[in-house]
One Martini backbone bead per residue (centre of mass of N, CA, C, O) as a GRO file, in nm:
protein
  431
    1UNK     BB    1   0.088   0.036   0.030
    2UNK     BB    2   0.068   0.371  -0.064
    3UNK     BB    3   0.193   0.625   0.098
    4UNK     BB    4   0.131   1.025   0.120
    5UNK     BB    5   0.254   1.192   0.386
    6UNK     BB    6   0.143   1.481   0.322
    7UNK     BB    7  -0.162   1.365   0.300
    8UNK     BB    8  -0.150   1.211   0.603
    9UNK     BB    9  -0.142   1.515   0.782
   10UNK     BB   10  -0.465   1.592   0.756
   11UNK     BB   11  -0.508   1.292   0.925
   12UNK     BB   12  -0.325   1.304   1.159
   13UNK     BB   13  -0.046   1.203   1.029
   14UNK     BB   14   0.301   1.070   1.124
   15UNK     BB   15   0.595   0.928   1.078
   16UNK     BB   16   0.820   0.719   1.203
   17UNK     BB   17   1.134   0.713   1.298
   18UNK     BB   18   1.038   0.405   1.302
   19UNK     BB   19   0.999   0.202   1.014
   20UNK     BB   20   0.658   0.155   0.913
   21UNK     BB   21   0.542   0.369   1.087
   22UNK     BB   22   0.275   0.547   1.311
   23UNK     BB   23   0.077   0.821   1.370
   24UNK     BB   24  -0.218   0.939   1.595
   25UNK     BB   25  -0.404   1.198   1.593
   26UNK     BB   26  -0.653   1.328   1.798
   27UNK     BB   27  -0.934   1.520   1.800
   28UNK     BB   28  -1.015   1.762   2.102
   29UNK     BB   29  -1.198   1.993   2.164
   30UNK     BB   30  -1.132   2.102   2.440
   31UNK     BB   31  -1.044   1.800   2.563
   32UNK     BB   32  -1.267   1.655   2.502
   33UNK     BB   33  -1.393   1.333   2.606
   34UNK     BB   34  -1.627   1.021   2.606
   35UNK     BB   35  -1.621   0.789   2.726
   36UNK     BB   36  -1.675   0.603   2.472
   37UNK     BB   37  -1.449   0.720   2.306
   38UNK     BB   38  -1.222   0.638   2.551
   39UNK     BB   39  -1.283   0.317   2.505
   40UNK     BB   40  -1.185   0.302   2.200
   41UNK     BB   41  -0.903   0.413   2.206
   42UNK     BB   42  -0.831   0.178   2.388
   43UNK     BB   43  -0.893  -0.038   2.204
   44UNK     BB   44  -0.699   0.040   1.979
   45UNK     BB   45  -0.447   0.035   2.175
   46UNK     BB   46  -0.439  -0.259   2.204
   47UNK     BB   47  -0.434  -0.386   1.888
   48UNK     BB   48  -0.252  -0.123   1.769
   49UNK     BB   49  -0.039   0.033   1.988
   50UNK     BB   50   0.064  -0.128   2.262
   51UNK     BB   51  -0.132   0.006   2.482
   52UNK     BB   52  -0.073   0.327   2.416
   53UNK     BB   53  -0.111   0.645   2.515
   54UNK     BB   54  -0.130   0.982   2.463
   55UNK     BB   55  -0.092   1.302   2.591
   56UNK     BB   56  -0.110   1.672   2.491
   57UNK     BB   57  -0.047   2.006   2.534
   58UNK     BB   58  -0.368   2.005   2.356
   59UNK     BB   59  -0.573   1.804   2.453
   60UNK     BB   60  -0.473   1.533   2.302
   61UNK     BB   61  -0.438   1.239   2.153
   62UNK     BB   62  -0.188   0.938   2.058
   63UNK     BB   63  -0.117   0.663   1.855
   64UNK     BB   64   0.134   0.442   1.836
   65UNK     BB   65   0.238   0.209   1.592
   66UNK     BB   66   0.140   0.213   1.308
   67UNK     BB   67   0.011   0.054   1.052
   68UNK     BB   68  -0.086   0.089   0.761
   69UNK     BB   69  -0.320  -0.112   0.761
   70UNK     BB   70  -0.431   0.030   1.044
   71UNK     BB   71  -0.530   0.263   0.982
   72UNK     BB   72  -0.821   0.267   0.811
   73UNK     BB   73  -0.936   0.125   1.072
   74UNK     BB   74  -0.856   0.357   1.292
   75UNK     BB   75  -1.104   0.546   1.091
   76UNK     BB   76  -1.336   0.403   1.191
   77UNK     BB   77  -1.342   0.327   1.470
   78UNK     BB   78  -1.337   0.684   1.529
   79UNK     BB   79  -1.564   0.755   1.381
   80UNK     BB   80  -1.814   0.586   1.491
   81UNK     BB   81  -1.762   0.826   1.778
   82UNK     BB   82  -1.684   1.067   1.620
   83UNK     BB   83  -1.386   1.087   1.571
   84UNK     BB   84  -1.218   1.334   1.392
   85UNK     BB   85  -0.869   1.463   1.243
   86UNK     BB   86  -0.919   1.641   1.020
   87UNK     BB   87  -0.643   1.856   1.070
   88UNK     BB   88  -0.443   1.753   1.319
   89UNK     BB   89  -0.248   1.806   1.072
   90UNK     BB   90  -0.069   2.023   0.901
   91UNK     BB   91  -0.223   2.269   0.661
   92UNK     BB   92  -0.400   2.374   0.907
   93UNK     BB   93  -0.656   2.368   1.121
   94UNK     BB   94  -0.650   2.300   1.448
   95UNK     BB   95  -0.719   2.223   1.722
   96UNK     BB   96  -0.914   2.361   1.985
   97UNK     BB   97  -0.806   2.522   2.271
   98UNK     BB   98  -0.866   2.478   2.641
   99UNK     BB   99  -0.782   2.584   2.995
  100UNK     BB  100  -1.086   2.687   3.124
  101UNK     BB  101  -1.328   2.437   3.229
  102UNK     BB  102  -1.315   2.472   3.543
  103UNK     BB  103  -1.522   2.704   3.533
  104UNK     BB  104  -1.825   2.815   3.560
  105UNK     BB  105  -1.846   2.924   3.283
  106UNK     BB  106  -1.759   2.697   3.074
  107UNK     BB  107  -1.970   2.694   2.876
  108UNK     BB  108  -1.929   2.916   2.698
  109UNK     BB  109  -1.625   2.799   2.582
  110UNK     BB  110  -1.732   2.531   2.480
  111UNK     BB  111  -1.898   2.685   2.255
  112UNK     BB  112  -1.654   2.866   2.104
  113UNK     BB  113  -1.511   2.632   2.020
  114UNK     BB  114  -1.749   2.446   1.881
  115UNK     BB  115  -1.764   2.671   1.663
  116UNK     BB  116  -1.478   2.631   1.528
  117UNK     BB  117  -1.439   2.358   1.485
  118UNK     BB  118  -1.687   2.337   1.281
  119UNK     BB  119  -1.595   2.548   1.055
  120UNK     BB  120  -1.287   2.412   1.009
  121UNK     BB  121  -1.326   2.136   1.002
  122UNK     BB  122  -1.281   2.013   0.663
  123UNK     BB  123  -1.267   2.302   0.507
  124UNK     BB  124  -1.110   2.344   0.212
  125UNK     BB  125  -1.028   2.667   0.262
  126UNK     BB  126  -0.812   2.545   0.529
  127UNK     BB  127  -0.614   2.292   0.387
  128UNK     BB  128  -0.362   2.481   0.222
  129UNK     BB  129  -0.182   2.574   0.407
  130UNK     BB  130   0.123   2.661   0.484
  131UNK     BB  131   0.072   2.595   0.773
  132UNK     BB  132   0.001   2.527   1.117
  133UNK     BB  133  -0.317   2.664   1.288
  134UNK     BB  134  -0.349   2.790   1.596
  135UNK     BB  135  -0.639   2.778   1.831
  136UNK     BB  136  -0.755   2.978   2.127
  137UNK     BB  137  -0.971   2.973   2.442
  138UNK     BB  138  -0.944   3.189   2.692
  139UNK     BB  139  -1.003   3.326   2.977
  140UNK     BB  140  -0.725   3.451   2.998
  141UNK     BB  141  -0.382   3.597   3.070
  142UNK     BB  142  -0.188   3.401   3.273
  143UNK     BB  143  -0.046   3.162   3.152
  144UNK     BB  144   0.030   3.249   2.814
  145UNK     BB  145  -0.160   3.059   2.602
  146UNK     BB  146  -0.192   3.328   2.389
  147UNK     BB  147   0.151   3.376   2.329
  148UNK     BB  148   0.142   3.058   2.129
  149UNK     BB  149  -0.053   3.160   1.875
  150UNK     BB  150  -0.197   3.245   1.581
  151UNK     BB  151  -0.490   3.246   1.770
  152UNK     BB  152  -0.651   3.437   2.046
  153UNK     BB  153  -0.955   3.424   2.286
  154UNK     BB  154  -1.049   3.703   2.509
  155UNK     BB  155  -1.220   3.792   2.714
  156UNK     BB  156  -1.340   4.080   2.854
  157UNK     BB  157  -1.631   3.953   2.984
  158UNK     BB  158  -1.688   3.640   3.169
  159UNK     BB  159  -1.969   3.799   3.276
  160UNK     BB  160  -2.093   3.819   3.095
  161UNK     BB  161  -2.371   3.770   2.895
  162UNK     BB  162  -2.219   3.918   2.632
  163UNK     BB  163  -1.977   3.800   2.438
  164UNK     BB  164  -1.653   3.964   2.408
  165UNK     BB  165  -1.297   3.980   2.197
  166UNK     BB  166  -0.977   3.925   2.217
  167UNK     BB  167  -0.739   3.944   1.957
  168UNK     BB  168  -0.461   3.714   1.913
  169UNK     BB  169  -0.146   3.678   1.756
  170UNK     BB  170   0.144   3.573   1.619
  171UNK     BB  171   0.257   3.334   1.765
  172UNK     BB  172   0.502   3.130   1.923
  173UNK     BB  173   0.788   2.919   1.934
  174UNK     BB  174   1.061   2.747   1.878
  175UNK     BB  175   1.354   2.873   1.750
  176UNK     BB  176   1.129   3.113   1.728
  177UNK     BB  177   1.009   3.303   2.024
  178UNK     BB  178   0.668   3.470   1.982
  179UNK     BB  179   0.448   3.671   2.075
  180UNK     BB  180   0.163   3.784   2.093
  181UNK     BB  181  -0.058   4.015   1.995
  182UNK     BB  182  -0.280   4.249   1.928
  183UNK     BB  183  -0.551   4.328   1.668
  184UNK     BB  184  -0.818   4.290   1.862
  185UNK     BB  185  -1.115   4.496   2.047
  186UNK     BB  186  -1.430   4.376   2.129
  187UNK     BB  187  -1.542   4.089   1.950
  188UNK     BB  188  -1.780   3.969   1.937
  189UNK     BB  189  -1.930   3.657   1.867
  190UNK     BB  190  -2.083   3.730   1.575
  191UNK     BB  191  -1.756   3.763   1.462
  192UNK     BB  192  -1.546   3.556   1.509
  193UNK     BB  193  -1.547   3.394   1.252
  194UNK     BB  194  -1.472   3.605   1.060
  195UNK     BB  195  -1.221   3.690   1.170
  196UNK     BB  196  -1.068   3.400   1.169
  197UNK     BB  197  -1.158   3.437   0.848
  198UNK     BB  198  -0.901   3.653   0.774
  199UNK     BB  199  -0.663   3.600   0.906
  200UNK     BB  200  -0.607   3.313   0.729
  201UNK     BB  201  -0.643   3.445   0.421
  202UNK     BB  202  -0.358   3.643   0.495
  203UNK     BB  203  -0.192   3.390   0.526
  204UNK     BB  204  -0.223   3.234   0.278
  205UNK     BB  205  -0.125   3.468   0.098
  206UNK     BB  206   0.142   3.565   0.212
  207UNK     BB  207   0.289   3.320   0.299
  208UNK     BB  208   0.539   3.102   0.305
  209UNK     BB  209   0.618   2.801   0.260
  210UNK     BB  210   0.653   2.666   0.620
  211UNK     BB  211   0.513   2.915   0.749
  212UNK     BB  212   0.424   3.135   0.991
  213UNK     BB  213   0.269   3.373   1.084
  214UNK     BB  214   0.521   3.513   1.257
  215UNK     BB  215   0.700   3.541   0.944
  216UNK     BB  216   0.498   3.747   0.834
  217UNK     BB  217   0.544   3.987   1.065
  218UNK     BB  218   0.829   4.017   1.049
  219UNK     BB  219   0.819   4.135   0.732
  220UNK     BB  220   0.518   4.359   0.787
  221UNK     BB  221   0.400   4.376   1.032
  222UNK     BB  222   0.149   4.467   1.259
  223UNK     BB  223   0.000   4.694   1.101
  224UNK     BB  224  -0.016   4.540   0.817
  225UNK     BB  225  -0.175   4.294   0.917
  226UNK     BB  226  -0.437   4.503   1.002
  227UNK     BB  227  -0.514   4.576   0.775
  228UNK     BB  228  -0.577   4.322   0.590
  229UNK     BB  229  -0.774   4.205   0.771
  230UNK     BB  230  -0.973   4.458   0.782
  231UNK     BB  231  -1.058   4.453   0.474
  232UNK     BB  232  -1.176   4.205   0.488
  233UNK     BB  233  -1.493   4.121   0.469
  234UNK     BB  234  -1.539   3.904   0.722
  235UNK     BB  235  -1.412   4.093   0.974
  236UNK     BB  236  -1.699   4.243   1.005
  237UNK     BB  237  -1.925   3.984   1.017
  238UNK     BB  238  -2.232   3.923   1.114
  239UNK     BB  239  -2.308   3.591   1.251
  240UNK     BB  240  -2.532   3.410   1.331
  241UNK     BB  241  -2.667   3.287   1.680
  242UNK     BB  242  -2.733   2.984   1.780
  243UNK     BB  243  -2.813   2.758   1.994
  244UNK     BB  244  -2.679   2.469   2.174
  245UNK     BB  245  -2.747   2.188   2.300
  246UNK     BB  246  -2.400   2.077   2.195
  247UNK     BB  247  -2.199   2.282   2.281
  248UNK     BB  248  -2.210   2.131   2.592
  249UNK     BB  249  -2.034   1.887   2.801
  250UNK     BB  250  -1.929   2.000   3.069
  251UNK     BB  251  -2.040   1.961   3.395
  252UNK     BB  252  -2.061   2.250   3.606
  253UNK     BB  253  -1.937   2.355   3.869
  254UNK     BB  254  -2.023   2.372   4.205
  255UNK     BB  255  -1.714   2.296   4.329
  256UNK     BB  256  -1.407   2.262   4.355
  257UNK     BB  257  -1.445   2.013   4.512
  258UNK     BB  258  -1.566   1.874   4.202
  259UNK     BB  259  -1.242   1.856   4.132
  260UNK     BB  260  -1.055   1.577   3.962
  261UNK     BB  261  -0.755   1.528   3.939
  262UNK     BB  262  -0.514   1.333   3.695
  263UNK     BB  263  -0.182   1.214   3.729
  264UNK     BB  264   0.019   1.204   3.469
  265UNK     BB  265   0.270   1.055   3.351
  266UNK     BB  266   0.408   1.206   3.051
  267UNK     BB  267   0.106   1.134   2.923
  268UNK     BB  268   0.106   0.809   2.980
  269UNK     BB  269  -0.166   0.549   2.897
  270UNK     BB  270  -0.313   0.288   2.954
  271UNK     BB  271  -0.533   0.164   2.839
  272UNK     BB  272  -0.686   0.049   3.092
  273UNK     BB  273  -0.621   0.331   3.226
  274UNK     BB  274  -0.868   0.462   3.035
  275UNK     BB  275  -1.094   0.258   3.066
  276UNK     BB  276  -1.119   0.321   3.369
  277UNK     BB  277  -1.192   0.639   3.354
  278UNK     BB  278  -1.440   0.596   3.175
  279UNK     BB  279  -1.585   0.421   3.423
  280UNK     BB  280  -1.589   0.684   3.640
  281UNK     BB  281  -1.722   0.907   3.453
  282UNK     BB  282  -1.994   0.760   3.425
  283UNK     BB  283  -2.049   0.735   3.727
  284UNK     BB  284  -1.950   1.072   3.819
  285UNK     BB  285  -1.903   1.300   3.501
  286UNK     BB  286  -2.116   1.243   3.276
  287UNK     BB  287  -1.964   1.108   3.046
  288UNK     BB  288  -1.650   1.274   3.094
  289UNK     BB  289  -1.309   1.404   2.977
  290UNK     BB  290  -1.034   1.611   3.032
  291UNK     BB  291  -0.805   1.703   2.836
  292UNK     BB  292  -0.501   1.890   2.961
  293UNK     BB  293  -0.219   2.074   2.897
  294UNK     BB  294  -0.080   1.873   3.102
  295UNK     BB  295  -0.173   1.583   3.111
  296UNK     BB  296  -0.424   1.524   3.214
  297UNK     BB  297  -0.726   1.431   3.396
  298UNK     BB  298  -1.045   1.563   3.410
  299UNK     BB  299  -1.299   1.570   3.644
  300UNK     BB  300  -1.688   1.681   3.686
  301UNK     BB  301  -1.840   1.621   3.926
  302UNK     BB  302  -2.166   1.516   4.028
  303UNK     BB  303  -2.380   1.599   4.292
  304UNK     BB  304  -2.423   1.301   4.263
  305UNK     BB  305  -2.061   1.235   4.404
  306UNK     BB  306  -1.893   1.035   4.554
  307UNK     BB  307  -1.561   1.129   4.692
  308UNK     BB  308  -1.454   0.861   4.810
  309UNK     BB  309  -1.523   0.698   4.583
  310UNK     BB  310  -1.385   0.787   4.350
  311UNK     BB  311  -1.099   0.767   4.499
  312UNK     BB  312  -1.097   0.458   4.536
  313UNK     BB  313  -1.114   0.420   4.222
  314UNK     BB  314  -0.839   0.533   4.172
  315UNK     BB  315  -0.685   0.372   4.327
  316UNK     BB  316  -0.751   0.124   4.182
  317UNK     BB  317  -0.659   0.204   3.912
  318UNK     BB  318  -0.362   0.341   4.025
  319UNK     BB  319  -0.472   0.686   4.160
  320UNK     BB  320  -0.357   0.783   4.437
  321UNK     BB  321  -0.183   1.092   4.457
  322UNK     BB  322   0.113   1.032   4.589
  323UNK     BB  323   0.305   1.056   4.381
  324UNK     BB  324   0.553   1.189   4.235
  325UNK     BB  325   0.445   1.168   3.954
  326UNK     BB  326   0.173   1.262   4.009
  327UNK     BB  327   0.227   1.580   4.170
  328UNK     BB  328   0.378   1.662   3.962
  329UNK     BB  329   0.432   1.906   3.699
  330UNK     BB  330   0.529   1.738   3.386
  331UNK     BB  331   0.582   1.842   3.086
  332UNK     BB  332   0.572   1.660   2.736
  333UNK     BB  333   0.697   1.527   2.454
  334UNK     BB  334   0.534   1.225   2.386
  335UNK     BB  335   0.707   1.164   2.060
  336UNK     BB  336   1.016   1.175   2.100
  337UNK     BB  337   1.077   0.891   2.043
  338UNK     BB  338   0.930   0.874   1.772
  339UNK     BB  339   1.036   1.136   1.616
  340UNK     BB  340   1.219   1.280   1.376
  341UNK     BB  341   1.357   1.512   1.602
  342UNK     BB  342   1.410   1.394   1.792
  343UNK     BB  343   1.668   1.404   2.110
  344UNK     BB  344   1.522   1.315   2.344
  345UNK     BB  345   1.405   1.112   2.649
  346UNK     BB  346   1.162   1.245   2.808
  347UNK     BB  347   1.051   1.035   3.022
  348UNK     BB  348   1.344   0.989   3.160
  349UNK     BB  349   1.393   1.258   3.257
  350UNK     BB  350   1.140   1.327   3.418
  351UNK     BB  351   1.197   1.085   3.637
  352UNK     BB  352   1.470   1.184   3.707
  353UNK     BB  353   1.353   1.493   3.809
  354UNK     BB  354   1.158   1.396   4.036
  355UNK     BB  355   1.387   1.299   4.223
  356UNK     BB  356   1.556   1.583   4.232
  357UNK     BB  357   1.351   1.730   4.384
  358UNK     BB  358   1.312   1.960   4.612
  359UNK     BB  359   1.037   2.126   4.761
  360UNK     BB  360   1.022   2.341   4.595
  361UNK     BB  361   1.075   2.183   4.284
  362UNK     BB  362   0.752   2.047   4.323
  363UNK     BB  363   0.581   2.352   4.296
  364UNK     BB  364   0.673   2.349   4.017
  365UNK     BB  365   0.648   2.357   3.684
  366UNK     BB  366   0.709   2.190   3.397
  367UNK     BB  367   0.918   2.124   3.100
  368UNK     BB  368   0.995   1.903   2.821
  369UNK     BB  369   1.180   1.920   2.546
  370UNK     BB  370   1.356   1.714   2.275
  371UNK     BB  371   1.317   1.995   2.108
  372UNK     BB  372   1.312   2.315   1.972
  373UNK     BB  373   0.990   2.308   1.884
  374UNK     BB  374   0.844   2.354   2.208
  375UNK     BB  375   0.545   2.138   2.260
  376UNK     BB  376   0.609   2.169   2.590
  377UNK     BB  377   0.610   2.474   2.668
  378UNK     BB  378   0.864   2.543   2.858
  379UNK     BB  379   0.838   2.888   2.840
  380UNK     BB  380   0.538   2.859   3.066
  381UNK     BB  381   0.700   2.733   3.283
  382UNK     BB  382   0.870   2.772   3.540
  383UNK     BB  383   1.069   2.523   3.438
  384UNK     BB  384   1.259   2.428   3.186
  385UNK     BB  385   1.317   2.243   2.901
  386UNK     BB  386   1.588   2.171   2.621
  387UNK     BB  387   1.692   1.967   2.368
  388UNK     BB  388   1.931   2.140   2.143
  389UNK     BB  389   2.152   1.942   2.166
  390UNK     BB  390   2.423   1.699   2.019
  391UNK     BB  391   2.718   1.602   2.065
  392UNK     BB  392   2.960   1.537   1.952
  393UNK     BB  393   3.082   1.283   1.764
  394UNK     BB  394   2.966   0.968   1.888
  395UNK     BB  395   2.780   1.021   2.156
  396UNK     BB  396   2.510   1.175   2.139
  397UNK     BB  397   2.436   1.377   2.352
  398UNK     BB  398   2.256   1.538   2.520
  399UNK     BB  399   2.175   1.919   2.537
  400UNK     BB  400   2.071   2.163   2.765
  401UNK     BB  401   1.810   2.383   2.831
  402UNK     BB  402   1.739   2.641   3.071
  403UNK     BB  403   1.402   2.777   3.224
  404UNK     BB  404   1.258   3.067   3.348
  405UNK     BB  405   0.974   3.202   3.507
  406UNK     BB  406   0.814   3.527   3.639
  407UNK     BB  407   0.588   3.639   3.459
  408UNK     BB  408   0.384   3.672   3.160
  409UNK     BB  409   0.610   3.578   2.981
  410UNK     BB  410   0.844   3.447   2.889
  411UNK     BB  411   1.110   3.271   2.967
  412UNK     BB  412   1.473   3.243   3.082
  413UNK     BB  413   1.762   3.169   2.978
  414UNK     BB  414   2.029   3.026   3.233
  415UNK     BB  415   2.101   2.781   3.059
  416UNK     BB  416   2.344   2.571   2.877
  417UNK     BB  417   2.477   2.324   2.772
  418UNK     BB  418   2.379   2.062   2.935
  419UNK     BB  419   2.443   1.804   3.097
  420UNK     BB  420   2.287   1.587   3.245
  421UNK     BB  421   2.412   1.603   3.525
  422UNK     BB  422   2.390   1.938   3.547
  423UNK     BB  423   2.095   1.969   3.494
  424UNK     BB  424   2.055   1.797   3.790
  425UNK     BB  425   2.239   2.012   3.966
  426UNK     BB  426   2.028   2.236   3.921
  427UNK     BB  427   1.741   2.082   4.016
  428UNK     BB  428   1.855   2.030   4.310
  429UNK     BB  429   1.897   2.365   4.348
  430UNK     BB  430   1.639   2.433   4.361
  431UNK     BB  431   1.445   2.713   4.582
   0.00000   0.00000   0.00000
């Protein structure tokens, strides 16, 4: 079967370093996914992937391992209970993510996600683009998620009957980290969508293959992308919103205890231990489970979820949340093992690193990104790590940088080129 690798990277697949193999990743609107969508997730990864779930910084699933024989089979099995991937990797718009689902308002956002998700998701006008178009939609601007998307959306008032959006562009991170700027503020809920195609129209049109937004406005400037988007006809454009059954379907937290976060130890999931949590959440949190750009799970238990049985429940299934892989908070780039750029082995990078953290080094962030392409978002995390380089001669040992974050913008690095154990050295004086 003659399969072409860049054709199939709009079906969100891309071949793996070791050949013959390929990589499945899952798109999931705001890391949204219903107990049955993961419970066959599971299935597919007991018989096709080895096993083995991995969880991304996006929010979405990946299953590697896949042999080309079995790509088809697993886009029907995935396909039956609604999980489609088209566009979930190429030049497209990617799944949209929202770390902002905890909030009592949280309906709100997973409504205005599920409407660009829906608008974009297959569209042939938005599948040719020079490369891909990352789109995020959060309560606010804390975390920095906001400065590392090519658009994203933040409530004016989070709290307002009518919500209206601060329009953020031209982030990114990779070998040139650049923070978005603000593009445009105050704009309706239902102009957003003709926004976000004014945006994407003046990127497909101006932008050289392989290139992101943000080396767009390097060359033409920020005053430049504004006046080209605002020009575009649909940048004005008012479309009516009508209210959507199905707009929402997580939850709305009744109480911050009614939030149950599971500890997934660098995002990877054993099927059984995905199909465990699926069978938690039909029982205690409405039949939802979110994946969290931490690479976490998070539960929203229902009014009638007992918190004993539920905590119970997660012990039975290996997530007692005592130890220090499940509560350290250390996001990595999952399949940085099996990526064609990977440089590191980030899950042992990670495990090692969890050890030798002391009291301080427990309570902060981390990140591992295992190539400067930096998909585990380093430069977000309280402590950052990028495996930048290998040694030169026969060793190919990686080197690392570290990077610290202390204040709203990106992260700033404090040392290089460290080998493994000074990168440990330095990691267990943090304090």
């Amino acid at each position: 079967m003659a399969i072409d690798p860049q054709k199939l990277r709009l079906e969100g697949i891309y071949p793996q370093r070791q050949g013959d193999f390929y990589m499945q990743r899952i798109k999931l609107p705001a890391g949204v996914i219903s107990a049955l969508q993961a419970r066959r997730v599971a299935e597919i990864a007991g018989r096709y992937a080895r096993g083995t779930v991995h969880l991304t910084t996006r929010g979405s699933m990946e299953l590697h391992w896949l042999t080309a024989e079995t790509l088809p089979v697993v886009a029907r099995e995935m396909a039956s209970v609604g999980l489609i991937s088209r566009g979930a990797c190429g030049g497209a718009v990617r799944g949209v993510v929202c770390g902002s689902l905890d909030l009592a308002v949280s309906t709100k956002l997973e409504g205005v996600v599920r409407l660009i998700h829906s608008h974009f998701s297959g569209n042939p006008r938005f599948e040719s683009l020079p490369k891909k178009f990352k789109i995020a939609v959060e309560a606010d601007i804390a975390s920095g998620r906001h400065l590392i998307q090519d658009l994203a959306l933040v409530p004016v008032d989070l709290a307002a009957d009518e919500l209206s959006f601060n329009v953020w562009v031209a982030g990114g991170l990779g070998r040139q980290p650049t923070p978005a700027f603000l593009l445009a503020g105050d704009i309706p809920l239902d102009r957003v969508i003709g926004m976000v195609e004014a945006v994407v129209r003046v990127y497909a049109a101006h932008t050289p293959a392989g290139k992101r937004l943000k080396h767009l406005v390097a060359e033409i400037g920020q005053d430049e992308l504004r006046r080209l988007v605002l020009a575009e006809p649909s940048a004005g454009e008012a479309l009516p919103t009508v209210a959507s059954l199905s707009s929402s379907l997580v939850p709305t937290l009744s109480s911050p205890e009614r939030r149950v976060e599971v500890g997934v130890f660098a995002g990877e999931l054993a099927g059984s231990e995905l199909a465990a949590l699926a069978e938690i959440a039909d029982k205690w949190a409405g039949g939802i489970l979110l994946v969290t750009g931490n690479q976490n799970i998070v539960l929203h238990l229902t009014p009638a979820a007992e918190l004993d049985r539920v905590r119970e429940e997660l012990a039975y299934a290996g997530f007692t949340g005592t130890s220090r892989r499940e509560r350290v908070l250390c996001r990595v780039c999952p399949g940085s093992h099996e990526c064609l750029v990977g440089l590191g082995a980030t899950r042992e990078i990670a495990a090692e690193l969890v050890e030798k953290l002391g009291p301080a080094g427990v309570k902060l962030t981390w990140a591992i990104s295992g190539c400067p392409n930096s998909c585990a978002q380093p430069q977000l995390a309280d402590a950052g790590i990028i495996v930048s380089r290998l040694q030169p001669g026969e060793a190919k040992a990686p080197l690392f940088d570290l990077y610290r974050r202390s204040g709203d913008g990106f992260g700033e690095r404090t040392a290089e080129r460290l080998t493994l154990a000074e990168l440990m050295q330095q990691v267990g004086e943090i304090g």
